[in-house]
PyMOL Python script that loads the backbone (N, CA, C, O; Angstrom):
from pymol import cmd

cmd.read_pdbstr("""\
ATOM      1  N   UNK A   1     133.742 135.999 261.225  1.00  0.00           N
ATOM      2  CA  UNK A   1     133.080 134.710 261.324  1.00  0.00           C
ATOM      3  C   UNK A   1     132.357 134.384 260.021  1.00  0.00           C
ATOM      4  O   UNK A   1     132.401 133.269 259.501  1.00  0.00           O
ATOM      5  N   UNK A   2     131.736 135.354 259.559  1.00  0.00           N
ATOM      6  CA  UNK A   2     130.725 135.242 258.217  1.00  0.00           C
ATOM      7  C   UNK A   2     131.764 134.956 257.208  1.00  0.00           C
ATOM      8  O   UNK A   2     131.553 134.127 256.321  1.00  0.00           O
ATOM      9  N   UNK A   3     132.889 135.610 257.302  1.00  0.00           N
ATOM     10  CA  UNK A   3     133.736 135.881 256.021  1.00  0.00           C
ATOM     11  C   UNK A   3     133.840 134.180 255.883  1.00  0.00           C
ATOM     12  O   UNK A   3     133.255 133.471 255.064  1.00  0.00           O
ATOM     13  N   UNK A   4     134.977 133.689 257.185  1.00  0.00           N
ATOM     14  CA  UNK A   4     135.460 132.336 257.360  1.00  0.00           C
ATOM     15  C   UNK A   4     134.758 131.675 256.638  1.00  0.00           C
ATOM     16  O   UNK A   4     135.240 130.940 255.775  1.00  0.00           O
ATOM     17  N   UNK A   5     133.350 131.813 256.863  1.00  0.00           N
ATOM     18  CA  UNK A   5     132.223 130.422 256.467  1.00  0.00           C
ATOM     19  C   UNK A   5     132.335 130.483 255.029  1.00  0.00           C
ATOM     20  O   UNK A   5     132.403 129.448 254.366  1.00  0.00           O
ATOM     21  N   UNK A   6     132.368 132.029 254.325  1.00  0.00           N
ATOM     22  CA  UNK A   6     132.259 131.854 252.679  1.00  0.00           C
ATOM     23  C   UNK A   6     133.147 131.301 252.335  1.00  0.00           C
ATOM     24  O   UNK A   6     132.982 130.731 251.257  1.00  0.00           O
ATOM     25  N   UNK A   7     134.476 131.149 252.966  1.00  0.00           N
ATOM     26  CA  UNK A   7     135.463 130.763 252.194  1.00  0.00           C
ATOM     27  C   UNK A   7     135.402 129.792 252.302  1.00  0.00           C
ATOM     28  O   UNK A   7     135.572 129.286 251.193  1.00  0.00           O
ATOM     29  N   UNK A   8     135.181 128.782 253.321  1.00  0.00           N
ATOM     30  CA  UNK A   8     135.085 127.575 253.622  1.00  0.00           C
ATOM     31  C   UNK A   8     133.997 126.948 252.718  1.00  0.00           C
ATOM     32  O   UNK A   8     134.339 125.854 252.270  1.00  0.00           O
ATOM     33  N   UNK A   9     132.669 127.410 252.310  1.00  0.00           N
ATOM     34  CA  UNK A   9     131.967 126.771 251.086  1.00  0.00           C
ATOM     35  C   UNK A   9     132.257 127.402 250.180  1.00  0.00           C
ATOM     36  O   UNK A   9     131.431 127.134 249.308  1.00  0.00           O
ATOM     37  N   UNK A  10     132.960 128.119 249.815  1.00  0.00           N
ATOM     38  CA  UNK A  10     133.426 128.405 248.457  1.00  0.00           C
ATOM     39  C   UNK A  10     134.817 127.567 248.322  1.00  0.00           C
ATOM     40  O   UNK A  10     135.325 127.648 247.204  1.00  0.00           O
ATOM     41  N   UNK A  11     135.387 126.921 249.102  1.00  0.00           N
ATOM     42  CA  UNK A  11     136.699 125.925 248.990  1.00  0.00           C
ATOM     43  C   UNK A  11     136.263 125.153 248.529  1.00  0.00           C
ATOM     44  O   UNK A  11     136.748 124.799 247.455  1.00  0.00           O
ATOM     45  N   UNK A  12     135.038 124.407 249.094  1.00  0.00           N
ATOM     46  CA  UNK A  12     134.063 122.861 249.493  1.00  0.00           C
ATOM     47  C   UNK A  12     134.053 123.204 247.748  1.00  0.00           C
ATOM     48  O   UNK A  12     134.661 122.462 246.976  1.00  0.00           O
ATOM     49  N   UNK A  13     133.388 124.254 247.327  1.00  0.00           N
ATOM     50  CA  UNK A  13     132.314 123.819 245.922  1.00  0.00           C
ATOM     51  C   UNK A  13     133.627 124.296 245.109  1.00  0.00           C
ATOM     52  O   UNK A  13     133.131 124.151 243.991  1.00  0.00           O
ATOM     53  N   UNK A  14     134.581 124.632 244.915  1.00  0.00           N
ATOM     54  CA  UNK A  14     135.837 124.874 243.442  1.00  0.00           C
ATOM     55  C   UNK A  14     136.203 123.263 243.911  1.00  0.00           C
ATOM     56  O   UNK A  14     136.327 122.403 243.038  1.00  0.00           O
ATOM     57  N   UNK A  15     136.330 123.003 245.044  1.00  0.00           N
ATOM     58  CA  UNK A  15     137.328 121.381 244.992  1.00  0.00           C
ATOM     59  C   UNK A  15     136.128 120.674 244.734  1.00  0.00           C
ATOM     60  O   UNK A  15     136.592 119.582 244.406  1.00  0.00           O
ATOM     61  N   UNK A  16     134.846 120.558 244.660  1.00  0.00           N
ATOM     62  CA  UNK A  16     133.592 119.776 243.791  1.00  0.00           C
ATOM     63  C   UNK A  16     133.782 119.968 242.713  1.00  0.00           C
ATOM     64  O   UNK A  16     134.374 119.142 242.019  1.00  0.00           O
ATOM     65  N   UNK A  17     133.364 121.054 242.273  1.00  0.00           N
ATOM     66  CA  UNK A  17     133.764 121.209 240.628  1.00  0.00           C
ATOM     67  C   UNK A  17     134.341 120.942 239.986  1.00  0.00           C
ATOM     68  O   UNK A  17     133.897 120.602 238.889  1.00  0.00           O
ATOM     69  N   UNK A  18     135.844 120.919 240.283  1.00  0.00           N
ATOM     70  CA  UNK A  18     137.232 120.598 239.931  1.00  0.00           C
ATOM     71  C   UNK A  18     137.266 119.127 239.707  1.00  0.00           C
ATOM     72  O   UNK A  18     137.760 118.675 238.674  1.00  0.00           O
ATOM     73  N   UNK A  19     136.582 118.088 240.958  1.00  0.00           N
ATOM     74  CA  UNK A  19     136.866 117.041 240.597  1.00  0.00           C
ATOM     75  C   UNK A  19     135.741 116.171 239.750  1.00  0.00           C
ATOM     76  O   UNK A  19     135.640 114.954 239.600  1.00  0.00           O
ATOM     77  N   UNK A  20     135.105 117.036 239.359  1.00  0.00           N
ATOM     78  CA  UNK A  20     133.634 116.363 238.578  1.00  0.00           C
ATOM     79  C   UNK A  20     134.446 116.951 237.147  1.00  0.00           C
ATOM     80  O   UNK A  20     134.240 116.348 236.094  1.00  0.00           O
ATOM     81  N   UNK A  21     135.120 117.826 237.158  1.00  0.00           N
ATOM     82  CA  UNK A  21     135.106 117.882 235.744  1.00  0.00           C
ATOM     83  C   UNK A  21     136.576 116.961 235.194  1.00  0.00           C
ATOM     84  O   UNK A  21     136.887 116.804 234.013  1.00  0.00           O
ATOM     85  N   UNK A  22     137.126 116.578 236.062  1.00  0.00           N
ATOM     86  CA  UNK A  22     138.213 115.541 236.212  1.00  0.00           C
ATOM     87  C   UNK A  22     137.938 114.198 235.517  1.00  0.00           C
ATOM     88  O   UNK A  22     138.482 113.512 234.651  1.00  0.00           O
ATOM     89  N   UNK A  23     136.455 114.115 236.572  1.00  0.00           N
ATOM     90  CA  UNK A  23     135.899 112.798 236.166  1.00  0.00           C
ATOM     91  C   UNK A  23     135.059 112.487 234.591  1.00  0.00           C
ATOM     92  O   UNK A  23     134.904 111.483 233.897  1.00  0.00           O
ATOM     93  N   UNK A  24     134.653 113.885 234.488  1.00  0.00           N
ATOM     94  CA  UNK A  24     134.100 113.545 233.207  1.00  0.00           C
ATOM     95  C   UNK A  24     135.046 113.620 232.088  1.00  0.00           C
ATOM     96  O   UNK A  24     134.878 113.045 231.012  1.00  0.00           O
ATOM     97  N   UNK A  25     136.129 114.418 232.419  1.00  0.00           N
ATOM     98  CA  UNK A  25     137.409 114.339 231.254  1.00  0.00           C
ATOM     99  C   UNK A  25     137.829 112.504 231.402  1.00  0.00           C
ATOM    100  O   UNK A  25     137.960 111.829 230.380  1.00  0.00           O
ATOM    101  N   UNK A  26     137.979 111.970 232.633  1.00  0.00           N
ATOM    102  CA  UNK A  26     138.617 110.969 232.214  1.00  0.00           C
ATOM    103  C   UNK A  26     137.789 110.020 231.937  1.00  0.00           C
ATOM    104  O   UNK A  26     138.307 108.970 231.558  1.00  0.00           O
ATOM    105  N   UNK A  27     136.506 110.064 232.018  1.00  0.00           N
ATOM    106  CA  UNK A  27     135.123 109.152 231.507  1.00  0.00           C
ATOM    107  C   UNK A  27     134.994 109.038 229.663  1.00  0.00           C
ATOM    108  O   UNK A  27     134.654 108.098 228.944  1.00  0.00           O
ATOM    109  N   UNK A  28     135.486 110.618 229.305  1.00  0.00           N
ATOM    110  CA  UNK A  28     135.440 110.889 228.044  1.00  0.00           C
ATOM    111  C   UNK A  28     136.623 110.296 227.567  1.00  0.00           C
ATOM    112  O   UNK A  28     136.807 109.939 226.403  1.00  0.00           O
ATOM    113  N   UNK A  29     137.485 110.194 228.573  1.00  0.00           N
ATOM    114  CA  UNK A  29     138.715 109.857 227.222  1.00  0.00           C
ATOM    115  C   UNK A  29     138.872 108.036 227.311  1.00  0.00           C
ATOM    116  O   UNK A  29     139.466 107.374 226.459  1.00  0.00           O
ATOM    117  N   UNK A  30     138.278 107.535 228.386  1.00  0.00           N
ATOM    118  CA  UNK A  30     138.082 106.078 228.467  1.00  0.00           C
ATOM    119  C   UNK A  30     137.415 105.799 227.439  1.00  0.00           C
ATOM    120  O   UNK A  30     137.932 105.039 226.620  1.00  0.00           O
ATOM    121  N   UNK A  31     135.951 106.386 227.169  1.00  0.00           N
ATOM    122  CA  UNK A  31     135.190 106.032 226.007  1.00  0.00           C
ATOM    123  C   UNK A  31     135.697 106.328 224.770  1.00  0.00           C
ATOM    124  O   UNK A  31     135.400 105.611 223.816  1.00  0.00           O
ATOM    125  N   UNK A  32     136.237 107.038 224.672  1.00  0.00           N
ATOM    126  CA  UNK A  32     136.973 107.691 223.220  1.00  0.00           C
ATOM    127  C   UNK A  32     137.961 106.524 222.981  1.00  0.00           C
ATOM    128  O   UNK A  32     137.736 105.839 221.983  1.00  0.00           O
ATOM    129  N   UNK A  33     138.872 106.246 223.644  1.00  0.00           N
ATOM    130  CA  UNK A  33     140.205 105.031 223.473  1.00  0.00           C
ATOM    131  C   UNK A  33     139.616 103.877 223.093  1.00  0.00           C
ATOM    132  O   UNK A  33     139.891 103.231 222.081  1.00  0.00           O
ATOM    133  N   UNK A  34     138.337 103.477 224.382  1.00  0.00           N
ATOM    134  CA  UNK A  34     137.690 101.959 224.111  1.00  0.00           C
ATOM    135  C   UNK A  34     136.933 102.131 222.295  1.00  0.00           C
ATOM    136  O   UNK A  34     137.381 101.432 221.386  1.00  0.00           O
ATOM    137  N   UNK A  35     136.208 102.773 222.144  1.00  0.00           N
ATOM    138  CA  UNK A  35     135.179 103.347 220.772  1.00  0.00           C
ATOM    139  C   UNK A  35     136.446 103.170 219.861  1.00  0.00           C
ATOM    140  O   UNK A  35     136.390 102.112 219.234  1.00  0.00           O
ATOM    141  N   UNK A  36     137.586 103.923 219.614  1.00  0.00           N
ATOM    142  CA  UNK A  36     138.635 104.153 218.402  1.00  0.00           C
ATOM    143  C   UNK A  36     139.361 102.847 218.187  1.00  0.00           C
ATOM    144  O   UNK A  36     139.987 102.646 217.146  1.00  0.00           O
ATOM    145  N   UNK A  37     139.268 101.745 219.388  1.00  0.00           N
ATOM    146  CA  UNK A  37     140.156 100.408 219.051  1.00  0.00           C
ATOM    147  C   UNK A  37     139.228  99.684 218.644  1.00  0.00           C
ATOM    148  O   UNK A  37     139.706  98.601 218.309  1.00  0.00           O
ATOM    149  N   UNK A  38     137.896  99.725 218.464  1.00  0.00           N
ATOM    150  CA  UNK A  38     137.004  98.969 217.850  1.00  0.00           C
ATOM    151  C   UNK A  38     136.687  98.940 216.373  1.00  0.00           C
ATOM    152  O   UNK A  38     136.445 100.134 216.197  1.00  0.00           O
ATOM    153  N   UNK A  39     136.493  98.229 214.923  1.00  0.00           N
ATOM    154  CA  UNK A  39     137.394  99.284 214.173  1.00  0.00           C
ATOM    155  C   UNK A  39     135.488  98.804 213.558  1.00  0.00           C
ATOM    156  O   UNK A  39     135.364  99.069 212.362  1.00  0.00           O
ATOM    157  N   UNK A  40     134.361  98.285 214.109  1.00  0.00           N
ATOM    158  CA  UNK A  40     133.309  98.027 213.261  1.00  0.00           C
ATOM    159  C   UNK A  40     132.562 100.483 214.376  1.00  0.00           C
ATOM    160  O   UNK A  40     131.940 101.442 213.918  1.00  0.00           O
ATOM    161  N   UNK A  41     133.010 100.279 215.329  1.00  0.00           N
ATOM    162  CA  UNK A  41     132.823 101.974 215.974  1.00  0.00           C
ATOM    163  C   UNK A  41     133.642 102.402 215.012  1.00  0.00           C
ATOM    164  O   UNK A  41     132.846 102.897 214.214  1.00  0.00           O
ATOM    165  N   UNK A  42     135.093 102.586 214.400  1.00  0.00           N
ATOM    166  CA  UNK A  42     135.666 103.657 213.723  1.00  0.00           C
ATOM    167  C   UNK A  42     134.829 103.799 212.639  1.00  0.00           C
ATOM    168  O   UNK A  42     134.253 104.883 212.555  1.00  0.00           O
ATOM    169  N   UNK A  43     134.640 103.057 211.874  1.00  0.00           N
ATOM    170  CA  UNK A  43     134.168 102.465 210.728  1.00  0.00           C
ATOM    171  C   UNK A  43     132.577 103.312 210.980  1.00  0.00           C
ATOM    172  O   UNK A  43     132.283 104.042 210.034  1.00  0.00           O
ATOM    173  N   UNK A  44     131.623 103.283 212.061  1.00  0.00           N
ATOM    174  CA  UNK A  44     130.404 103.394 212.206  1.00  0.00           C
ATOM    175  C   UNK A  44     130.766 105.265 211.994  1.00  0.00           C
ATOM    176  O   UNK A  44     130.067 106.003 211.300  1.00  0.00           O
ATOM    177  N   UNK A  45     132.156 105.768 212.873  1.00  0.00           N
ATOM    178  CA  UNK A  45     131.961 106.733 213.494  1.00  0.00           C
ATOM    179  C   UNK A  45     132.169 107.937 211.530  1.00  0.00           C
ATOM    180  O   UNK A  45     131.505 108.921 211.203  1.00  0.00           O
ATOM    181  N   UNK A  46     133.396 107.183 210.678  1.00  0.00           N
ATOM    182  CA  UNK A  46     133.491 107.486 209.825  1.00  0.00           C
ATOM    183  C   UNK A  46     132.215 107.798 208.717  1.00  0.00           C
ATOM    184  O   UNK A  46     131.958 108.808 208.063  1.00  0.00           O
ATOM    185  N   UNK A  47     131.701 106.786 208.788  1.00  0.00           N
ATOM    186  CA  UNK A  47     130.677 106.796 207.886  1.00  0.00           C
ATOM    187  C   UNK A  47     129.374 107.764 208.033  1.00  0.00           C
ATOM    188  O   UNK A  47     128.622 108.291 207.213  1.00  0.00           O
ATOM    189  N   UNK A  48     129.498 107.751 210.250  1.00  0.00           N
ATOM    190  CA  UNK A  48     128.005 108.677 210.146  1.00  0.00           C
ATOM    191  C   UNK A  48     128.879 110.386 209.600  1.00  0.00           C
ATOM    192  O   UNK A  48     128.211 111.286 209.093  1.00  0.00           O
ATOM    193  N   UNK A  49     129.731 110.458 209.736  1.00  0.00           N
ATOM    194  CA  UNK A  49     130.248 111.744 209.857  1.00  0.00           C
ATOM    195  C   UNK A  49     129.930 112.183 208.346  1.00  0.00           C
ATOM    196  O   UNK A  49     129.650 113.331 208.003  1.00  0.00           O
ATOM    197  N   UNK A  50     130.031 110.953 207.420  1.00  0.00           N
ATOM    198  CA  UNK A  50     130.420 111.558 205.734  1.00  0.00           C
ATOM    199  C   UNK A  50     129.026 111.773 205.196  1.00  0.00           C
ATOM    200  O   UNK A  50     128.808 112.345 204.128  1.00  0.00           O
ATOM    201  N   UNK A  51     127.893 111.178 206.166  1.00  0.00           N
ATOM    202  CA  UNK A  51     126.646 111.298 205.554  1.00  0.00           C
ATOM    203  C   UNK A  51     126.260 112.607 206.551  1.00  0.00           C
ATOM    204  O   UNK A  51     125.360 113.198 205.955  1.00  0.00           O
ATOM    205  N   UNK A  52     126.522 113.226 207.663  1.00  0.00           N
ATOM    206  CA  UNK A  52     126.376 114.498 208.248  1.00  0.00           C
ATOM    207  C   UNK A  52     126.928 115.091 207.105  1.00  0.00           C
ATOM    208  O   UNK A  52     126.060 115.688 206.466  1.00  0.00           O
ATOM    209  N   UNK A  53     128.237 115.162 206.520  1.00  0.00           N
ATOM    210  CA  UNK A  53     128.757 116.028 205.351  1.00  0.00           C
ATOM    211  C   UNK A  53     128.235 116.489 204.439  1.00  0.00           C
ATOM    212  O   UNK A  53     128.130 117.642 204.021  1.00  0.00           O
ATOM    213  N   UNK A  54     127.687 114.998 203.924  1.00  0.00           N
ATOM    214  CA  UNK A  54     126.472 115.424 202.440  1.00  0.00           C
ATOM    215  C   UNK A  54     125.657 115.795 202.856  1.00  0.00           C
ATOM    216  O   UNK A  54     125.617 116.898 202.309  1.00  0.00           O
ATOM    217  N   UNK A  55     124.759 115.751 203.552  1.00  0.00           N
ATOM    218  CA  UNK A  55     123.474 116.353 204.155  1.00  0.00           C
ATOM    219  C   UNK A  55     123.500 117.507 204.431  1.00  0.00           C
ATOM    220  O   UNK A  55     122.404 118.041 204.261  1.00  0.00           O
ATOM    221  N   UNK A  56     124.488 118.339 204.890  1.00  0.00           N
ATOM    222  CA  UNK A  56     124.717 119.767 204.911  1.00  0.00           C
ATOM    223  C   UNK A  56     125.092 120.161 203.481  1.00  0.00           C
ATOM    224  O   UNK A  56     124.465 121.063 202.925  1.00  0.00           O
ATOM    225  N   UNK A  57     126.224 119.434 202.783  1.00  0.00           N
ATOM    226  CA  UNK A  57     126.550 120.345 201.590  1.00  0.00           C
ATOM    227  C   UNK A  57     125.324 120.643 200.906  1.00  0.00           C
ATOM    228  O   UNK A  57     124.994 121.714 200.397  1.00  0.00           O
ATOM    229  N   UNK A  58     124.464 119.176 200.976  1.00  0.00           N
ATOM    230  CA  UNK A  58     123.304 119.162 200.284  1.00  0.00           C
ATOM    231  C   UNK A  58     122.286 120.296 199.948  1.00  0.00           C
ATOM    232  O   UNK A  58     121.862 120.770 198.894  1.00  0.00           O
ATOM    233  N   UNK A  59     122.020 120.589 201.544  1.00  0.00           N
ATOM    234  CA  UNK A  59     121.278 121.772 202.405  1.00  0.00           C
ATOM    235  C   UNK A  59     121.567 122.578 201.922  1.00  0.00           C
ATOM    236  O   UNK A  59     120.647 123.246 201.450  1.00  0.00           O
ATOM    237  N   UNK A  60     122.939 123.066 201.704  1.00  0.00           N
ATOM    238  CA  UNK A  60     123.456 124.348 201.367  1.00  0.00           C
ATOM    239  C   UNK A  60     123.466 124.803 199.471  1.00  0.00           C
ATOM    240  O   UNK A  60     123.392 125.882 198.884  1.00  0.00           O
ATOM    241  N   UNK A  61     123.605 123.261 198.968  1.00  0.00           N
ATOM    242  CA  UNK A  61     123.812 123.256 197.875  1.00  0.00           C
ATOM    243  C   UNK A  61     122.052 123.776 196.833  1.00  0.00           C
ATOM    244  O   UNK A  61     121.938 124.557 195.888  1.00  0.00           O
ATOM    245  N   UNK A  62     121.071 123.013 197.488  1.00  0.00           N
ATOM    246  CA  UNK A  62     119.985 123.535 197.218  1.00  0.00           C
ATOM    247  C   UNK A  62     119.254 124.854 198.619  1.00  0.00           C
ATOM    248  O   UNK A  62     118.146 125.306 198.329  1.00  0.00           O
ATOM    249  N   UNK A  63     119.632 125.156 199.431  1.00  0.00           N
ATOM    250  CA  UNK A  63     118.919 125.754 199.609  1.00  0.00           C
ATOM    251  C   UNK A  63     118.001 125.372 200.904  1.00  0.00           C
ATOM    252  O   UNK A  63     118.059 124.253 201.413  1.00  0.00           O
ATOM    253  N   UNK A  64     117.307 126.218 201.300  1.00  0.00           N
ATOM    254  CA  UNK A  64     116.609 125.544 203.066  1.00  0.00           C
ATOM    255  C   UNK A  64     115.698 124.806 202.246  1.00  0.00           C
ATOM    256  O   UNK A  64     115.664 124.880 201.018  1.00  0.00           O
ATOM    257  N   UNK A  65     114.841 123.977 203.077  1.00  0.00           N
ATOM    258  CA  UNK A  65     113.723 123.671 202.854  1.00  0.00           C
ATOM    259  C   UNK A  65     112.810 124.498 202.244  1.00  0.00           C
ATOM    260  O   UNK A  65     112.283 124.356 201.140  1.00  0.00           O
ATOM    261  N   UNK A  66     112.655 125.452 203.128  1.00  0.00           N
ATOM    262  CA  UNK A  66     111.443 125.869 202.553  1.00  0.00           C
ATOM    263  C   UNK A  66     111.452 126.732 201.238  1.00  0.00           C
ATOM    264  O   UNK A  66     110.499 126.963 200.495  1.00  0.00           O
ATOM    265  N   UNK A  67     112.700 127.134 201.132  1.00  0.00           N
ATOM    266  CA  UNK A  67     113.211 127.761 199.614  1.00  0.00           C
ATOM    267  C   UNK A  67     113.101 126.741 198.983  1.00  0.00           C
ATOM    268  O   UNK A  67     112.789 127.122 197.855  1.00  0.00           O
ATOM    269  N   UNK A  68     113.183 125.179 198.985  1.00  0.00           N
ATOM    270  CA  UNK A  68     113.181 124.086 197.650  1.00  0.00           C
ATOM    271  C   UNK A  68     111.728 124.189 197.707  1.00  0.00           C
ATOM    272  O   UNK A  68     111.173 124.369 196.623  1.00  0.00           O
ATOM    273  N   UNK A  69     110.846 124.097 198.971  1.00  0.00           N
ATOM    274  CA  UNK A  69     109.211 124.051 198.860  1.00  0.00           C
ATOM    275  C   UNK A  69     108.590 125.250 197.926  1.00  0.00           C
ATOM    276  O   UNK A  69     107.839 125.366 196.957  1.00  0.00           O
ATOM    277  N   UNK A  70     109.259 125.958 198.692  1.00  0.00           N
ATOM    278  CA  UNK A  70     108.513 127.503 197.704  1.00  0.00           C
ATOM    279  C   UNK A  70     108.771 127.526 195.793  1.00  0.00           C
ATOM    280  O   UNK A  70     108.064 128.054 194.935  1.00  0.00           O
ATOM    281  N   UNK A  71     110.232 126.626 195.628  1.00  0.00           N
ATOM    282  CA  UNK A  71     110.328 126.193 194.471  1.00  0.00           C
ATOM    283  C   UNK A  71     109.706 124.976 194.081  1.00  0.00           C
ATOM    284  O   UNK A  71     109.890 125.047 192.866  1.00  0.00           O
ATOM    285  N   UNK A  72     109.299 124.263 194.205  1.00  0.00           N
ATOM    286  CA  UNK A  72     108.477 123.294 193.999  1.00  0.00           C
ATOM    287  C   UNK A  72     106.631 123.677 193.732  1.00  0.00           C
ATOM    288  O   UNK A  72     105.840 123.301 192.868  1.00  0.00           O
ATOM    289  N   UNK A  73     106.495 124.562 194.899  1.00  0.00           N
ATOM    290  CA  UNK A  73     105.439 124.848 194.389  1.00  0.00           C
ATOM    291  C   UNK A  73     105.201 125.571 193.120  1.00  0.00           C
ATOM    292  O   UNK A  73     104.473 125.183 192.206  1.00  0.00           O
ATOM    293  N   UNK A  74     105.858 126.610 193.157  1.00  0.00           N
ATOM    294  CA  UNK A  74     106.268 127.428 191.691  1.00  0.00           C
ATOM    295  C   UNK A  74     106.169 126.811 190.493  1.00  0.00           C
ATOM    296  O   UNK A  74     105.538 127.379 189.602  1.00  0.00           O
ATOM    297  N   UNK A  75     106.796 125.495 190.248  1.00  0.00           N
ATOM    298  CA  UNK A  75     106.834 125.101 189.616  1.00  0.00           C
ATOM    299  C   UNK A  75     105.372 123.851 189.278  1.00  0.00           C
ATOM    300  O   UNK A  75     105.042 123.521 188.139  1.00  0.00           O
ATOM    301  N   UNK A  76     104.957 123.535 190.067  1.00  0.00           N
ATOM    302  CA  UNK A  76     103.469 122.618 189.949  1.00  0.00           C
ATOM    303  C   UNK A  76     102.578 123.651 189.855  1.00  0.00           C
ATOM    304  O   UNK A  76     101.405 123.283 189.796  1.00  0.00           O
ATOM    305  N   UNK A  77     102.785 124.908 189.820  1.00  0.00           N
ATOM    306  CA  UNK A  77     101.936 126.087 189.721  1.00  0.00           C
ATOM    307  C   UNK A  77     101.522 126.508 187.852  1.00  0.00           C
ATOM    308  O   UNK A  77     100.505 126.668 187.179  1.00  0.00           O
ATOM    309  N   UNK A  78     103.027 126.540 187.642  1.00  0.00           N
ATOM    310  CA  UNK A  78     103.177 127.056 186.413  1.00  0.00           C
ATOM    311  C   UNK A  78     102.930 125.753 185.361  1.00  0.00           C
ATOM    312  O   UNK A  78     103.209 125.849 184.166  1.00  0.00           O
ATOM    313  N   UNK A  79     102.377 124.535 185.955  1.00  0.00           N
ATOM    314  CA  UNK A  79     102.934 123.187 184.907  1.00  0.00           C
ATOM    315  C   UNK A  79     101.124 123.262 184.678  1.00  0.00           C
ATOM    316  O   UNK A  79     100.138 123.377 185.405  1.00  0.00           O
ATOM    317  N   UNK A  80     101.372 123.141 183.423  1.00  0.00           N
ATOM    318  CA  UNK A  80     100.171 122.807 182.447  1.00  0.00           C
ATOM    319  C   UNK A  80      98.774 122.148 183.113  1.00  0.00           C
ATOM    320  O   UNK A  80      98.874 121.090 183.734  1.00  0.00           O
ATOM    321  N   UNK A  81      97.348 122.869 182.950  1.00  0.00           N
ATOM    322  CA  UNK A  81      96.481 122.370 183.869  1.00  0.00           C
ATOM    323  C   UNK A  81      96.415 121.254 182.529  1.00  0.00           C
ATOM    324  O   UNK A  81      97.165 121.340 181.557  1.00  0.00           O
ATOM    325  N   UNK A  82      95.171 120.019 182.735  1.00  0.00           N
ATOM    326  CA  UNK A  82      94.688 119.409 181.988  1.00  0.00           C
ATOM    327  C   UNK A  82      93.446 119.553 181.702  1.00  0.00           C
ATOM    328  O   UNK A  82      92.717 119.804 182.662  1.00  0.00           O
ATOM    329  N   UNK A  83      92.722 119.433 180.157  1.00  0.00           N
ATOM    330  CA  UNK A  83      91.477 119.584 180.133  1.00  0.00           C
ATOM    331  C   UNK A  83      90.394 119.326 180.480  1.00  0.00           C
ATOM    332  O   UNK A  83      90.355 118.099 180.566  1.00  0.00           O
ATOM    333  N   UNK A  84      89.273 119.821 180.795  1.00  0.00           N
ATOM    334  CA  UNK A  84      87.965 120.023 181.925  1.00  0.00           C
ATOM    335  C   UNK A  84      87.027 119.232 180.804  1.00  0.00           C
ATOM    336  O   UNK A  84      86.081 118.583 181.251  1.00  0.00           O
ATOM    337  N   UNK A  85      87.168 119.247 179.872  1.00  0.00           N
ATOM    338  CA  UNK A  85      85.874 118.679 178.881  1.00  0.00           C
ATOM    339  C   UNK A  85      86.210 116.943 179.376  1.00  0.00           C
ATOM    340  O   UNK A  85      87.227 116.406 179.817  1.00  0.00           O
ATOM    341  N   UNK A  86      85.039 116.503 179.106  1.00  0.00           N
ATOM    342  CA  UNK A  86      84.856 115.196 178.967  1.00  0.00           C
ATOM    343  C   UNK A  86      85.019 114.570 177.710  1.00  0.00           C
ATOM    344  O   UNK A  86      84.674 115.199 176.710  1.00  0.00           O
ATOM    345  N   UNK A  87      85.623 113.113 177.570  1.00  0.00           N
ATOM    346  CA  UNK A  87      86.216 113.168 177.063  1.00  0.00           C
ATOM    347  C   UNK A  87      84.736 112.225 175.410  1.00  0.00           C
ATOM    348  O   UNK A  87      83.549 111.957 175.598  1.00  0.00           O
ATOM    349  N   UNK A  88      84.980 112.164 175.012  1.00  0.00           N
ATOM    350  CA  UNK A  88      83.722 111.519 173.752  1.00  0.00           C
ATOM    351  C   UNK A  88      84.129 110.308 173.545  1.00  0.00           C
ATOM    352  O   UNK A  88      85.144 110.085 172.885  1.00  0.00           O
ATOM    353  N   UNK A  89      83.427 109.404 174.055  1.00  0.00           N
ATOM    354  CA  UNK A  89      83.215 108.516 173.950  1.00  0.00           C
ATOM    355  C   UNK A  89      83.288 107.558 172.624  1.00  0.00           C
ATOM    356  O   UNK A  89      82.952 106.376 172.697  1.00  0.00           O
TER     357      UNK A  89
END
""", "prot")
cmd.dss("prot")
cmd.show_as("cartoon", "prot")
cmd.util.cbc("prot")
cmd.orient("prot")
């Protein structure tokens, strides 16, 4: 009797699952078709992608943040104080 029942909600919830992920595949590919025939979306989708691109090479190209900070400071560290006297009038 116990067994019956598991199988019976374990049927119920794989045929839930199954059809939710159905629905979100075909939700995704509606939006994907409608978005790609629009060409001011291709156009949007192209452009954010090439500035994600530079922004990482960027990242990578200098370094994390806090490695450019730690260089930055270094460098306003080592840069010439200016003189303390006043100046004569």
């Amino acid at each position: 009797m116990m067994a019956q029942q598991l199988k019976t909600f374990q049927g119920k919830v794989n045929t839930g699952l199954k059809a939710t992920g159905e629905a979100a595949k075909n939700g995704a590919d509606a939006v994907y078709s409608k978005a790609m025939n629009n060409p001011r979306t291709a156009a949007a989708v192209v452009l954010g992608t090439g500035v994600a691109a530079a922004l990482l090479w960027l990242a990578n190209r200098n370094g994390t943040f806090s490695a450019l900070h730690k260089k930055v400071l270094g460098n306003v560290r080592k840069a010439p104080t200016r003189s303390r006297r006043a100046r004569a009038a």
